[in-house]
Backbone as a printed PyTorch tensor [residue, N CA C, xyz], in Angstrom:
tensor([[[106.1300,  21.0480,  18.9700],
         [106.1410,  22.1860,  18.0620],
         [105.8770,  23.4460,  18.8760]],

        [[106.5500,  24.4170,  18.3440],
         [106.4970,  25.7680,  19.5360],
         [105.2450,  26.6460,  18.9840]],

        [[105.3080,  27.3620,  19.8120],
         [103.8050,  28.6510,  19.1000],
         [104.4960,  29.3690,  18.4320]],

        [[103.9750,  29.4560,  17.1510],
         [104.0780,  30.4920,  16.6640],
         [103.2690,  31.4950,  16.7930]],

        [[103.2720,  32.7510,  17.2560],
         [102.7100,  33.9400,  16.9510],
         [102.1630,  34.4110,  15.5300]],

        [[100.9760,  34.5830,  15.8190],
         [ 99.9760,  34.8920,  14.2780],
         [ 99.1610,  33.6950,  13.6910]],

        [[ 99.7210,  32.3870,  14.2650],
         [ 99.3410,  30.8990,  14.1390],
         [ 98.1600,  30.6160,  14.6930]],

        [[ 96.8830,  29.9650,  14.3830],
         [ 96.0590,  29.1290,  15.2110],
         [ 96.8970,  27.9730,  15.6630]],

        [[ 96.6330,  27.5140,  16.6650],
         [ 97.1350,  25.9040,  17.2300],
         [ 96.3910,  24.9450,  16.7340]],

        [[ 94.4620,  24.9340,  16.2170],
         [ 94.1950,  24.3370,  15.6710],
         [ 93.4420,  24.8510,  14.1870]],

        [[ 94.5480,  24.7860,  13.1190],
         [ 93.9120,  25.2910,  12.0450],
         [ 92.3590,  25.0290,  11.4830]],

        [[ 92.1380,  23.7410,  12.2060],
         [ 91.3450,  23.1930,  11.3960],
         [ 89.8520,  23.4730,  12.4170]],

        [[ 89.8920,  24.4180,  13.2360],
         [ 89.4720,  24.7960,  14.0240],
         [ 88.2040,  23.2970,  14.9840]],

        [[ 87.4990,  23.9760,  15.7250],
         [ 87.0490,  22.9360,  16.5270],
         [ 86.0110,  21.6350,  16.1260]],

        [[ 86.4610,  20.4340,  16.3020],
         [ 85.3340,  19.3050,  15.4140],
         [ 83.6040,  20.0620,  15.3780]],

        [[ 83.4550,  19.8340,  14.2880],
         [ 81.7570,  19.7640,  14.7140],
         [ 80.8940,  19.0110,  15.0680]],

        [[ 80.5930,  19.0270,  16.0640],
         [ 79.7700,  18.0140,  16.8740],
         [ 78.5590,  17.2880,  16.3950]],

        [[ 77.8830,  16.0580,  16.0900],
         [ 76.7690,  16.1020,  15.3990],
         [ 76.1210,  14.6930,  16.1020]],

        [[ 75.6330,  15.2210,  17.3870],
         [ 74.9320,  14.5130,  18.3720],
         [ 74.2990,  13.4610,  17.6750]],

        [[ 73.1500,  13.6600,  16.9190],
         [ 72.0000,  12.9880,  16.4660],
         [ 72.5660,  11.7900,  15.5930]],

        [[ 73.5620,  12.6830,  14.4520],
         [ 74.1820,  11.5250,  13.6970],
         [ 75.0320,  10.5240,  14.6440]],

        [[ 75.7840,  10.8360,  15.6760],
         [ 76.5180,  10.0730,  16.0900],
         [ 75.7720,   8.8950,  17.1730]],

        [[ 74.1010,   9.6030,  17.3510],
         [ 73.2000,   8.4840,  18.2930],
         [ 72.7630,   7.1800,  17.1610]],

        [[ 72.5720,   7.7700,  15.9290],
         [ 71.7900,   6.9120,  14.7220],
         [ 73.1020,   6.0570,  14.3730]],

        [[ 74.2730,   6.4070,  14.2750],
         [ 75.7030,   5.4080,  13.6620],
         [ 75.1320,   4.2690,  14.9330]],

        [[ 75.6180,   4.9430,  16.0580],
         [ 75.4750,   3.7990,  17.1840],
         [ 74.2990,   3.1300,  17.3460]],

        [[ 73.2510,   3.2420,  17.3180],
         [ 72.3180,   2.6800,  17.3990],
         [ 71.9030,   1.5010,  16.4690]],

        [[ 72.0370,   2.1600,  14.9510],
         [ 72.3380,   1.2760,  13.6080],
         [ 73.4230,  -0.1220,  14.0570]],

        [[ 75.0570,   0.5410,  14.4830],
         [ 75.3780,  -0.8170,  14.4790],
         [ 74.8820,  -1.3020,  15.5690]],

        [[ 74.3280,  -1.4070,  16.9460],
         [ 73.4330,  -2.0280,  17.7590],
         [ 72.4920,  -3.2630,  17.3230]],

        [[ 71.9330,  -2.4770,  16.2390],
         [ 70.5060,  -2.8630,  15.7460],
         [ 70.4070,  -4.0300,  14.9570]],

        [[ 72.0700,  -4.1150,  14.0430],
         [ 72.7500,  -4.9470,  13.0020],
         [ 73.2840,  -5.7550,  13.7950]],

        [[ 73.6870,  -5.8960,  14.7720],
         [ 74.3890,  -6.9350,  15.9530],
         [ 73.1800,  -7.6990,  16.2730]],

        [[ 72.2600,  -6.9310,  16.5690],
         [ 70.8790,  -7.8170,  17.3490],
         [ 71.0190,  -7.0660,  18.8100]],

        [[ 71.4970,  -6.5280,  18.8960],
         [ 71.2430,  -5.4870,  20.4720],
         [ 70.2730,  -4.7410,  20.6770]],

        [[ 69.7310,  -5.1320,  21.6240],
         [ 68.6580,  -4.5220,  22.3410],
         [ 68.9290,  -2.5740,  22.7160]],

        [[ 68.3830,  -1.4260,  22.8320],
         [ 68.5070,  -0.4640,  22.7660],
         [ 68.3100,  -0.1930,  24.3130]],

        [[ 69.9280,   0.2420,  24.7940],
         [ 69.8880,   0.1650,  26.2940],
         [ 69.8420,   1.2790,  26.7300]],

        [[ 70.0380,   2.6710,  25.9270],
         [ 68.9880,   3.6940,  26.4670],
         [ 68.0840,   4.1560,  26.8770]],

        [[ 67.4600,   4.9880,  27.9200],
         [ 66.7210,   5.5000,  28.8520],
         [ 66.0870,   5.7910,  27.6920]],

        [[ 64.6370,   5.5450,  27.6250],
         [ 63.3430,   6.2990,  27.1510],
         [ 63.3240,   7.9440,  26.9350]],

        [[ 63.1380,   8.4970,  25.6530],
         [ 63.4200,   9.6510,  25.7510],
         [ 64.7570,  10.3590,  25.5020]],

        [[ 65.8090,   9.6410,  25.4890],
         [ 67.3240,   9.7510,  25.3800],
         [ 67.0490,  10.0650,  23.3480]],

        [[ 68.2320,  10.6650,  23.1680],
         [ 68.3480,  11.1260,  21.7980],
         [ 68.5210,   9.4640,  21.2670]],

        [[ 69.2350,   8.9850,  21.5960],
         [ 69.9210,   7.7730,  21.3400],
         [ 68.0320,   6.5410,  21.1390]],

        [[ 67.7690,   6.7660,  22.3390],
         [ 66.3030,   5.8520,  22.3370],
         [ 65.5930,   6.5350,  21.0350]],

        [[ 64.9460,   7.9740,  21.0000],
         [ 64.6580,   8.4500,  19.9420],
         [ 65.4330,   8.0890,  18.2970]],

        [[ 66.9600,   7.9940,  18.1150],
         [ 67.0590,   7.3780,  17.3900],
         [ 66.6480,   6.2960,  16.8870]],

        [[ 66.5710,   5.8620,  17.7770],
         [ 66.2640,   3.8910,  17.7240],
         [ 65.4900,   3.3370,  17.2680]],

        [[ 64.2590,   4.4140,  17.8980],
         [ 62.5160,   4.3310,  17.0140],
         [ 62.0940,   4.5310,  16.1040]],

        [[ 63.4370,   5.7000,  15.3180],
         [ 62.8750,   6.1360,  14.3440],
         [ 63.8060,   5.3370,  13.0690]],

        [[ 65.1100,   4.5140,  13.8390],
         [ 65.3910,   3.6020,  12.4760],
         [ 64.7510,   2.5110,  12.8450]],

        [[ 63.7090,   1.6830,  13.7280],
         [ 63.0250,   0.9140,  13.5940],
         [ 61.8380,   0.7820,  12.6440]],

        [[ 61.2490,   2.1100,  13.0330],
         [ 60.0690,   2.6460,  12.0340],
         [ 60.6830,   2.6620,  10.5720]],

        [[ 61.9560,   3.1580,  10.4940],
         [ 62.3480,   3.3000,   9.1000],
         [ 61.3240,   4.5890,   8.3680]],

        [[ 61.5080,   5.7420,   9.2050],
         [ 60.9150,   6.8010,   8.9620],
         [ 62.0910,   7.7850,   8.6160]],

        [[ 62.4500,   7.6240,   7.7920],
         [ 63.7980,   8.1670,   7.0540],
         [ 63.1100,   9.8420,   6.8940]],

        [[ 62.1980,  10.6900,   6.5170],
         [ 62.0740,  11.6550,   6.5690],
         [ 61.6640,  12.7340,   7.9790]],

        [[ 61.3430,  11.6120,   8.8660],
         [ 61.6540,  12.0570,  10.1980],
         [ 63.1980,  11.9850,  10.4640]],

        [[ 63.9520,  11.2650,  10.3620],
         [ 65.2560,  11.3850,  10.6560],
         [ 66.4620,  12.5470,   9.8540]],

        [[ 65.4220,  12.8070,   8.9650],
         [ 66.4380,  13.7580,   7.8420],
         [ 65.8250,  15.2140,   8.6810]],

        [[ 64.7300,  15.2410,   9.0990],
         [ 64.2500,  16.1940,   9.7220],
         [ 64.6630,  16.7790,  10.8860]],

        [[ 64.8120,  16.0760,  11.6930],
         [ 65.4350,  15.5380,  13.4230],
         [ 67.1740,  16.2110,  13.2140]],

        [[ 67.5260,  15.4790,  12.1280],
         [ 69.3290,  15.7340,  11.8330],
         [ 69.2560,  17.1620,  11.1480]],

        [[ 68.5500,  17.5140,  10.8190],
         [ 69.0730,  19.0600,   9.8990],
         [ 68.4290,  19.9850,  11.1310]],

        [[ 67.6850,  19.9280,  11.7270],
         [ 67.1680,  20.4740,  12.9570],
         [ 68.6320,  20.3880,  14.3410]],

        [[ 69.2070,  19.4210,  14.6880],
         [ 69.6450,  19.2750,  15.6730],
         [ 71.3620,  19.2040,  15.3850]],

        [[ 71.6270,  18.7620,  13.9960],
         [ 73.1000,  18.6030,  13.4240],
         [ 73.4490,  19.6620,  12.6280]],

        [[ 72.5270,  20.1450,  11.7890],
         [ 72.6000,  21.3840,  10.9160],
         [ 72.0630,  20.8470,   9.2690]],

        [[ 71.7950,  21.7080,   8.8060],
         [ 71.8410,  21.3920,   7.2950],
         [ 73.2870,  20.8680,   6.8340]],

        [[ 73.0950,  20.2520,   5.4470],
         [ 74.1500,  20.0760,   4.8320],
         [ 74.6310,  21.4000,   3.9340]],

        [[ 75.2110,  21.8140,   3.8980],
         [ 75.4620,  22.9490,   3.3480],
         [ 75.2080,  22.9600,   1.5820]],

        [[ 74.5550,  23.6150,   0.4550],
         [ 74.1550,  23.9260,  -0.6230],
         [ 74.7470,  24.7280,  -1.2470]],

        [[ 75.5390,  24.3040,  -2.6290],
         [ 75.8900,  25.1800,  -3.4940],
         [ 75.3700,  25.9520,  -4.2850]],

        [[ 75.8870,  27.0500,  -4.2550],
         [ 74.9890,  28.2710,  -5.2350],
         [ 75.4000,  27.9910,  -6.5710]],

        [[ 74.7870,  27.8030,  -7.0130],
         [ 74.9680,  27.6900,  -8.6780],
         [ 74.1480,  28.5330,  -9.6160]],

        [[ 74.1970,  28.7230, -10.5230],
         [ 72.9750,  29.4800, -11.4810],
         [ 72.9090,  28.6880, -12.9060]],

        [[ 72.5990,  28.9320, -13.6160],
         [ 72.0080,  28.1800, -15.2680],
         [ 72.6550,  29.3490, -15.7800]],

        [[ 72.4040,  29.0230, -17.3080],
         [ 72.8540,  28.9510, -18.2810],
         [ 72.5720,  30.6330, -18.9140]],

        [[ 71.2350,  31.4910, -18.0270],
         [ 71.0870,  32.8510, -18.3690],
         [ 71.1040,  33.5250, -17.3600]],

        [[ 71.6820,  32.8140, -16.1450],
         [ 71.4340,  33.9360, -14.8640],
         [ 72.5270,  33.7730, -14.1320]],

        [[ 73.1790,  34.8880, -14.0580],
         [ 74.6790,  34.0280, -12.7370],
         [ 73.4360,  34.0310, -11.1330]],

        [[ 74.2810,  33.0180, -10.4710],
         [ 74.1420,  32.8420,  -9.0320],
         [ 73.6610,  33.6310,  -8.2320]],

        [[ 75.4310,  34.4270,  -8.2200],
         [ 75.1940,  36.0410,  -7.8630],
         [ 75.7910,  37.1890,  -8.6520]],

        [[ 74.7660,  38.1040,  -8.0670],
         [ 74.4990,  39.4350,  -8.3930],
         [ 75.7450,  40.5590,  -7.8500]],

        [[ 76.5280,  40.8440,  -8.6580],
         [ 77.5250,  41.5650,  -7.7480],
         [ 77.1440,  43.3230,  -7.7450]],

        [[ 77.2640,  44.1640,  -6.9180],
         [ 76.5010,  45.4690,  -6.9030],
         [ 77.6130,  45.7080,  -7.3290]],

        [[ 78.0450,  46.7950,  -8.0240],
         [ 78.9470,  47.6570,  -8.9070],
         [ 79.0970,  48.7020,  -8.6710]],

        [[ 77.2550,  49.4280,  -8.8260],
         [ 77.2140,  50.6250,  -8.5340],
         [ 75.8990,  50.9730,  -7.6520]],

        [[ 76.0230,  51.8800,  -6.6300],
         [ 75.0590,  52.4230,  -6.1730],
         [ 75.1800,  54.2910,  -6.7260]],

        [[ 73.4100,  54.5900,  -6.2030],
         [ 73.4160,  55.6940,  -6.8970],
         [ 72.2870,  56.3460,  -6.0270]],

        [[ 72.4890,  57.8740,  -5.5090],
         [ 71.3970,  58.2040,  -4.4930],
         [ 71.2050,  59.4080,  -5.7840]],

        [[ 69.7430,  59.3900,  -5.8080],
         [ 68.9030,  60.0920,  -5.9330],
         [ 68.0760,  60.8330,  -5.0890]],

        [[ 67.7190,  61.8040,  -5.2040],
         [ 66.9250,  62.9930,  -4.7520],
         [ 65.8780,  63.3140,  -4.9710]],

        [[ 64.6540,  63.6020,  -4.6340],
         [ 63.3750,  63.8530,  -5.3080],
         [ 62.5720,  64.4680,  -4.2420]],

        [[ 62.6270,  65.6460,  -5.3290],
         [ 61.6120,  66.5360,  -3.9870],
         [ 59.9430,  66.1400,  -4.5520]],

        [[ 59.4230,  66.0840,  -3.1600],
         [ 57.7820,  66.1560,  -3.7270],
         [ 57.1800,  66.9800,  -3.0440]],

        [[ 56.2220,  67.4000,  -3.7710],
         [ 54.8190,  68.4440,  -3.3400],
         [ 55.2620,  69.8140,  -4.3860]],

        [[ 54.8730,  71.3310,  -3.7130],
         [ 54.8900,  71.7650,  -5.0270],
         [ 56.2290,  72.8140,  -4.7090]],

        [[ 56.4440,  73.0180,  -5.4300],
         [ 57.6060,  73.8740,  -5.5770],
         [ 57.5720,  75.4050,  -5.5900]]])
């Protein structure tokens, strides 16, 4: 396919990388095989390992939104408040003080 001019080449722009999750997938199926954790001490991957051994699931949700990112959150609002607030109008005022 040729370039087009005005085109990205990759629309979908660059993967996002997500270290931590991708040490915990691997490690998990490791762990489910019966494999021993052949990472260096200290390795993200070893740190994974300990912490799905422990089964300290709020350390790991911690660790991943720290090092992978949050999951991203929708703005929503209820039933008497929108979400958001759209500004419409601004308005400068003037006010002299002291005495005149």
């Amino acid at each position: 396919m040729p370039f087009e001019p005005g085109q990205s080449g990759n629309p979908g722009g660059r993967a996002k990388a997500k270290p931590f999750k991708e040490a915990l997938m691997i490690e998990a199926k490791a762990a489910e095989n019966g494999d021993a954790c052949c990472a260096r001490p200290g390795s993200l991957r070893w740190n994974a390992r300990q912490l799905l051994e422990k089964g300290d699931v709020q350390a790991i949700k911690e660790i991943a939104d720290r090092l992978d990112g949050k999951v991203p959150q929708a703005v929503v609002g209820d039933d008497e408040h929108d979400a958001i607030n759209v500004v419409t109008r601004i308005e400068r005022v003037i006010v002299h003080g002291g005495k005149e």
